[in-house]
N, C-alpha and C positions, 0 to 999 in steps of 0.2 A: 199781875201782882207779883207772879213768884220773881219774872223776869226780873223786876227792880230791885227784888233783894237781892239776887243774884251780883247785878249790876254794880250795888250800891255796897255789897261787903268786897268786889276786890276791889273797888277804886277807894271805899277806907282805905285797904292793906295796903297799896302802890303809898296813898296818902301820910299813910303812918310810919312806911318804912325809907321814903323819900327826904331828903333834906329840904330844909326850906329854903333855901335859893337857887334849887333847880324842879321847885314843881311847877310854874309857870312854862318853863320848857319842855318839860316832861308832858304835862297837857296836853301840849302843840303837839310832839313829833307823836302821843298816842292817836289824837286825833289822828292828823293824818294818815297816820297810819291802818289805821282802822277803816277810814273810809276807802282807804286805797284799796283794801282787802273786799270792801262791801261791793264797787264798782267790776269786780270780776266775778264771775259765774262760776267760773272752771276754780279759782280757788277756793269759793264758798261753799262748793260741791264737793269740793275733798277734802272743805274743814270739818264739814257735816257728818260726814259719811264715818256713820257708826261700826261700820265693819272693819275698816281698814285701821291695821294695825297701827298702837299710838305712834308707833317710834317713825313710821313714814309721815305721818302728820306731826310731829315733833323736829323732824328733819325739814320737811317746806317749810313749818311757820319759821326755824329760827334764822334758816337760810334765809330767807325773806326779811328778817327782820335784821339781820347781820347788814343785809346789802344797801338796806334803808341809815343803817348807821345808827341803829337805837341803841339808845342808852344802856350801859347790862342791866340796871334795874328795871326794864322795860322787858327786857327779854329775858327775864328767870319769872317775871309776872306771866309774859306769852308760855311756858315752859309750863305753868301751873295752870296755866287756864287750858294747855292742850291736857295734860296728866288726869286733871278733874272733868273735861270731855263739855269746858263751856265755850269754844270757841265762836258758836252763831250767837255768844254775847259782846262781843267783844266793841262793837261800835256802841254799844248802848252801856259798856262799862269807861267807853273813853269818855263820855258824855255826863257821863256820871259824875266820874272824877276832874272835869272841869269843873262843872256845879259845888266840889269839893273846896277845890282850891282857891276858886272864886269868894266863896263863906268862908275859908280862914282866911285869906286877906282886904275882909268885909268889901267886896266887890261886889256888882250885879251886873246884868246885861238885861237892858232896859229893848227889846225887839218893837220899833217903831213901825207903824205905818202908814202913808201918808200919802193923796191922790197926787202932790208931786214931789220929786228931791226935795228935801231939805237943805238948806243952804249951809255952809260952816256955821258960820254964827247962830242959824238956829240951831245947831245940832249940839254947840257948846253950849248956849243958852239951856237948851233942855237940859243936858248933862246936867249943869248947871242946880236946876231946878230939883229934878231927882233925888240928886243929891244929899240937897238940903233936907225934905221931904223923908226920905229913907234912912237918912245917915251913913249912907255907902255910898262908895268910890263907885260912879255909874258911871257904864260905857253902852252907848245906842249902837244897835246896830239897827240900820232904817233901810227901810224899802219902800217901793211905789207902789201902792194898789188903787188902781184906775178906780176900783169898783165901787171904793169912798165916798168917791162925787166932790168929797173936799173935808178939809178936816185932822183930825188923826187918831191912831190908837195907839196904846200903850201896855204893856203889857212887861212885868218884872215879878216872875217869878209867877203865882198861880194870880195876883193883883192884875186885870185888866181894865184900865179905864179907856172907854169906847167915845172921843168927843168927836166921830165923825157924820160929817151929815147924813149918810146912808143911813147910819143908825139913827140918829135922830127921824128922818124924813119915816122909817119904818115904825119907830114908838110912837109918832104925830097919827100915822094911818093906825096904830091897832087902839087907839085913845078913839078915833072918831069913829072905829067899827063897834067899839065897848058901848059906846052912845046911843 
């Protein structure tokens, strides 16, 4: 729990002190960024590492982040987050502040899945549907889960509608063992 708050008061700050026609972009290159930092060992080890003086871990992250080509508002955010000693937050503050920017400009990300591809047109269709249903600008991102059997889920925001047949075939079995 505390992680979230954490999380969730500096991607407000990035939120509130960014312009609105570069947080969409901002999003992007923190994500990335962030995950790029996650997928190394040797730098999450010395982003961690409580002992070592700030101004060395001040020095890798902006060098890092200089080389990545981030934004300055990105990188006086990284500057705070090394100063205040959150840096093993920092993927789950990018994440954050997608979720952020996504709710100011009434957006969702609708996480589909489905025992196979989706086709365009279903995938617009859905959109489509979402849409209507939520009142936001919905965007699917969809995946294959064999384990379905057939079907799909949905899932936008903590809302999961489950119409896939696994599910189903498992309510059908715990009905006839309730009996």
């Amino acid at each position: 729990m505390k992680e979230k708050l954490v999380y969730n008061r500096y991607a407000l700050a990035l939120l509130n002190a960014a312009p609105e026609e570069d947080l969409d972009a901002l999003a992007v290159q923190f994500r990335e960024f962030a995950e790029v930092l996650a997928t190394h060992a040797d730098i999450q080890a010395l982003l961690a590492d409580l002992t070592l003086d700030l101004d060395i871990q001040f020095d890798a992250l902006r060098a890092l982040g200089e080389r990545a080509e981030l934004d300055p508002l990105l990188l006086r955010l990284l500057d705070l987050v090394v100063h205040n000693r959150k840096t093993p937050y920092l993927l789950g503050m990018a994440h954050a502040f997608r979720g952020f920017v996504d709710r100011h400009f009434k957006r969702a990300v609708a996480k589909v899945r489905s025992a196979f591809p989706l086709t365009k047109s279903q995938t617009e269709a859905l959109e489509k549907k979402l849409a209507e249903v939520t009142e936001l600008s919905v965007r699917v991102e969809a995946e294959v889960d064999k384990e379905l059997l057939g079907g799909i889920s949905v899932q936008i925001g903590n809302l999961v509608v489950d119409r896939s047949l696994r599910t189903q075939v498992l309510e059908f079995k715990k009905q006839l063992l309730a009996h």
